[in-house]
C-alpha positions in Angstrom: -38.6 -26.1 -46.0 -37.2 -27.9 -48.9 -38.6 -28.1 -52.5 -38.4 -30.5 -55.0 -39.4 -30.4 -58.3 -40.7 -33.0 -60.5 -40.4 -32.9 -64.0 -42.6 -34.4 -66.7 -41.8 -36.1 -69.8 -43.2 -34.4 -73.6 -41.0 -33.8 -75.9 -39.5 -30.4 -77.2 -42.6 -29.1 -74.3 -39.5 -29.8 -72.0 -38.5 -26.0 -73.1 -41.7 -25.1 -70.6 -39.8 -26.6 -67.8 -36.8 -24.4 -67.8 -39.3 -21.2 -68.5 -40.8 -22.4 -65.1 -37.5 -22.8 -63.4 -36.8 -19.3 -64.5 -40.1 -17.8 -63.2 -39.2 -19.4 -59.5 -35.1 -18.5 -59.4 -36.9 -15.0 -60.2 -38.8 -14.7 -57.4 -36.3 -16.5 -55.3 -38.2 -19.6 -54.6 -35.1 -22.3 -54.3 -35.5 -25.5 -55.9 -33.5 -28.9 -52.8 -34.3 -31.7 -55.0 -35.3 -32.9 -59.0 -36.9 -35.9 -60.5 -37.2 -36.0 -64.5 -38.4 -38.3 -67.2 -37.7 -38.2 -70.9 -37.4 -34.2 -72.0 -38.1 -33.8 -68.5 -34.5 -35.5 -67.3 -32.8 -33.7 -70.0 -33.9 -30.6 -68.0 -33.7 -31.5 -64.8 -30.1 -32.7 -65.4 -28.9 -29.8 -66.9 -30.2 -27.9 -63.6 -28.9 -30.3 -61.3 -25.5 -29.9 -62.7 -25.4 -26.2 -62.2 -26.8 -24.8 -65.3 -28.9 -21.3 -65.1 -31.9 -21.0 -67.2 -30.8 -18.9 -69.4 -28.0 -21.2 -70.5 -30.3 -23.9 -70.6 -32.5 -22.9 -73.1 -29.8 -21.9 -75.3 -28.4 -25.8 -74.9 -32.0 -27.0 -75.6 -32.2 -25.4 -78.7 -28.8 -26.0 -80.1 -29.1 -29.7 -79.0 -32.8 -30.3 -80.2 -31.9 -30.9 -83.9 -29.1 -32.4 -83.5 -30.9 -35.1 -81.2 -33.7 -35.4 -84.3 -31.0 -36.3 -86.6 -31.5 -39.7 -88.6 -28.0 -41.5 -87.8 -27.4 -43.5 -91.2 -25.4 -46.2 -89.5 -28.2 -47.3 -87.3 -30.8 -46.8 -90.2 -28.8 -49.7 -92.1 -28.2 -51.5 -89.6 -31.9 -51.6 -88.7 -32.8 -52.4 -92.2 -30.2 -55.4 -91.8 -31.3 -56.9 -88.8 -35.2 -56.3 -88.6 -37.8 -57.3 -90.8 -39.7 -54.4 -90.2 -38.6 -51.1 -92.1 -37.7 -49.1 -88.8 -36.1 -52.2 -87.0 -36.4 -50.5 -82.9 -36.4 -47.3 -83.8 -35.7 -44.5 -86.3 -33.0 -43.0 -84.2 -30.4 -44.7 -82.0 -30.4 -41.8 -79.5 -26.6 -41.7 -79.5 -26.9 -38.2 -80.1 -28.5 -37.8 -76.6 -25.4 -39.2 -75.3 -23.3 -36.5 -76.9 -25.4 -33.4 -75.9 -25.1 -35.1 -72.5 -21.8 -36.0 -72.3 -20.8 -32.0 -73.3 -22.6 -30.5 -71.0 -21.4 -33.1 -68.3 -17.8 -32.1 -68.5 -18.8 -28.3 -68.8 -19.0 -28.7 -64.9 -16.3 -31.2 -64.8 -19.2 -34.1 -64.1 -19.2 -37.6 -65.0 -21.0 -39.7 -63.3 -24.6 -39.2 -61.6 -22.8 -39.5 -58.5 -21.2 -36.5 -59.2 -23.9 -34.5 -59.8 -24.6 -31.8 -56.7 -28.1 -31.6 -56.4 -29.9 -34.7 -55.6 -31.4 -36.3 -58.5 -33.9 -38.8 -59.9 -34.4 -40.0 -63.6 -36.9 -42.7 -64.5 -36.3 -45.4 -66.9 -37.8 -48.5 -67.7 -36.2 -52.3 -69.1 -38.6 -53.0 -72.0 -37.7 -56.5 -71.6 -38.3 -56.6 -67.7 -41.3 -54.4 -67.8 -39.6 -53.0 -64.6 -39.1 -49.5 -64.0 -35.7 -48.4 -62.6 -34.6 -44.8 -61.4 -31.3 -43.6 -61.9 -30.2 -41.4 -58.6 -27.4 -39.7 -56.9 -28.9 -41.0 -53.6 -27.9 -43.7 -51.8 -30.7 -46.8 -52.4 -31.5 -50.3 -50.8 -33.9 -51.3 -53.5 -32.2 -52.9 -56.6 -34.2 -50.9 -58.7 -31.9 -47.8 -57.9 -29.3 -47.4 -60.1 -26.4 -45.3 -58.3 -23.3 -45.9 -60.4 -23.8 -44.1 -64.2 -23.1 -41.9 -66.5 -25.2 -39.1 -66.5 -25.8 -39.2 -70.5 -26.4 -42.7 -70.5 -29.6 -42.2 -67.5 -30.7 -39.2 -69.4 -30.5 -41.4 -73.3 -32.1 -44.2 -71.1 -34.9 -42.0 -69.7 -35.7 -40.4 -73.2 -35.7 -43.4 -75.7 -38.9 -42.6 -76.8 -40.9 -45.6 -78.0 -40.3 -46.3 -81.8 -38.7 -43.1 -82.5 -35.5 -43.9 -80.6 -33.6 -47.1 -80.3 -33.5 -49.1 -76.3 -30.6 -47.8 -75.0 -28.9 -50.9 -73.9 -26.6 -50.2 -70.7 -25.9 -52.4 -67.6 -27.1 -55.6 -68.6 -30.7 -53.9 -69.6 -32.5 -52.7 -72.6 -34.1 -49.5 -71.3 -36.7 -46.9 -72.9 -38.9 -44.2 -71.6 -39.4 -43.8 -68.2 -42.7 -42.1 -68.9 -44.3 -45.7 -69.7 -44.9 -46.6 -66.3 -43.5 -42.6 -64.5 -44.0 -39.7 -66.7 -44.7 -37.6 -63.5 -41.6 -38.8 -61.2 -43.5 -36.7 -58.1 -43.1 -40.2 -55.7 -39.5 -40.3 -56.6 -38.7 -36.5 -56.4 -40.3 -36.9 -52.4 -38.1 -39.8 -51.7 -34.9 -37.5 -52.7 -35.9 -35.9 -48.9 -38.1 -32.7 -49.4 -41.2 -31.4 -47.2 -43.2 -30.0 -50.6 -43.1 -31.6 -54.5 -43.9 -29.0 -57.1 -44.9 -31.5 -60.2 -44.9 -29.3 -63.6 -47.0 -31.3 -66.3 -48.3 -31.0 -69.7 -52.3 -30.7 -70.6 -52.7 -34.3 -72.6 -54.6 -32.2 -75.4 -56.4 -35.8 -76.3 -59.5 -34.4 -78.0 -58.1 -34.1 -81.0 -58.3 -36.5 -84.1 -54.8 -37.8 -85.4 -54.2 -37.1 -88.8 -51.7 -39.6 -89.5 -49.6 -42.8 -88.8 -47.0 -40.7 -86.3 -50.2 -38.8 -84.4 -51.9 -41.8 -84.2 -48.6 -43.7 -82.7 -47.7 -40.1 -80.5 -51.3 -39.7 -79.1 -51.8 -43.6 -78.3 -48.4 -43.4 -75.9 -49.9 -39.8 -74.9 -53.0 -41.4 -73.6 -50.7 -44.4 -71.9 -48.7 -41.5 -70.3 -51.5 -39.5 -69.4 -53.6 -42.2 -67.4 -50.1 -43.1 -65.1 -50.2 -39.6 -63.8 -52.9 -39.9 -61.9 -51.0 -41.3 -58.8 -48.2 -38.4 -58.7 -50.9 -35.9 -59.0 -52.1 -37.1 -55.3 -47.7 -37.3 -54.3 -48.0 -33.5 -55.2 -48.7 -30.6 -52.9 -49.0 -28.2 -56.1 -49.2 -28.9 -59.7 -48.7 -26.6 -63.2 -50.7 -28.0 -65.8 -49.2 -26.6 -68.7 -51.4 -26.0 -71.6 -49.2 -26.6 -74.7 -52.1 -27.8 -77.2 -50.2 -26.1 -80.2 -47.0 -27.6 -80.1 -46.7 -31.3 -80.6 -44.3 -33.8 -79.7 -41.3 -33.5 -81.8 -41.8 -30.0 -83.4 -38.5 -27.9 -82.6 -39.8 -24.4 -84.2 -42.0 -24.5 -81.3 -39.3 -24.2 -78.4 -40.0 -20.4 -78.1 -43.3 -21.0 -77.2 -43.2 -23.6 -74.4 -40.7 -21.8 -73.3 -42.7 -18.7 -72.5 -46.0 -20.8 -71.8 -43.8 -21.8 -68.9 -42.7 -18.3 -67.9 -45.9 -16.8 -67.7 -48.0 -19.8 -67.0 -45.7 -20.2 -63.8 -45.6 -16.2 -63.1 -49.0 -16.3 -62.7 -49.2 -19.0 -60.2 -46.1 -17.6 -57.9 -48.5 -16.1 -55.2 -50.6 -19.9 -54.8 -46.7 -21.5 -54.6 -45.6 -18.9 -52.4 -48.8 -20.2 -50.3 -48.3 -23.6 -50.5 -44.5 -22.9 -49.5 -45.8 -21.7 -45.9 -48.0 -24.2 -44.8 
């Protein structure tokens, strides 16, 4: 029986992922295959390369700041080029790159291809308005992208909309996979398991947006949320994390998805465990 997990996109709620994975490795249910878009290819990444939970976490939270940071080159340049005061976004997302890259040749990886579990990441060409999956597997469809660096999938998975830059690699201008596969479920299956584990976040869309970045955050939110509804039906178990009091962006926050995870997930071991055998 193999088991893939599938990873969803949310920001620094990403931390719940690994607090999941370590629940599971603790109770010695092994993970075959991953799929992951935006935070949530940052984490699966990280796991697919070989990293342990606890290692993880400690790279989520030394990276998470230095991912938020303004670059001043591409601020100025923006302001150059764009008539609007952010230009295509407020960060370039170069900084993904870095983290990525780091951790990369910490296991003496380069490319996706390299990577030894099999892996999916979402993206999608804002100029196409294509989605494309970046994947260690061998694909017909010339929407699988095989040959890449692994920081450039993970920067192209996690370009949020109007916060970070398009990364612009192979000919495309790509930005977050979660506009069109926040949930990868249907890609996790195709990477060859018998059961898809889909970990999620709660939408949280009842509240009222207090200003011009909730209003922006909650409107992609909603678009994310109303896509997920098809890789809900790919899945044969989902964890709908509640993580209503952390929002998007806000690192101080990591702790707690983290353990939301944990415990969320510790409570659910027995129903996994069931779904496991059948």
């Amino acid at each position: 029986m193999k088991l893939g997990l599938a990873l969803a996109g949310g920001g620094v709620k990403g931390a719940a992922h690994i607090g999941a994975i370590k629940a599971l490795e603790e109770n010695e249910i092994k993970i075959d295959a991953v799929a992951g878009t935006s935070i949530g290819s940052i984490v699966a990444s990280l796991y697919a390369m070989g990293y342990k939970p606890e290692k993880m976490l400690e790279i989520f939270k030394y990276f998470a700041k230095e991912i938020m940071k303004t670059d001043a080159r591409h601020f100025a340049g923006n302001l150059k080029t764009s008539k609007s005061l952010l230009g295509y976004g407020l960060l370039s997302g170069e900084n993904i790159e870095i983290a990525l890259r780091e951790c990369a040749r910490g296991k003496n990886i380069k490319t996706i291809k390299e990577v030894p579990m099999p892996i999916a990441i979402p993206t999608v060409d804002i100029v196409e308005s294509k989605k494309y999956v970046f994947t260690n597997q061998e694909k017909q469809e010339n929407y699988y992208l095989t040959d890449a660096l692994v920081e450039k999938a993970v920067r192209a998975s996690s370009s949020y909309p109007g916060v970070f830059a398009p990364c612009e690699y192979l000919g495309h201008k790509f930005v977050d996979g979660g506009i069109l596969d926040n949930v990868p479920a249907g890609e996790v299956k195709k990477l060859g398991v018998d059961k898809v584990l889909t970990i999620k976040f709660s939408a949280g869309l009842t509240y009222e947006p207090k200003n011009i970045y909730e209003v922006a955050f909650k409107a992609v939110d909603i678009l994310f949320d109303a896509r997920a509804e098809e890789a809900m039906r790919q899945s044969d178990f989902v964890l709908d994390l509640d993580l209503s009091q952390a929002s998007v962006f806000n690192t101080k926050k990591i702790d707690y998805c983290y353990n939301v995870g944990y415990i969320t997930t510790l409570t659910k071991i027995k129903e996994i465990k069931e779904m496991l055998r059948k």
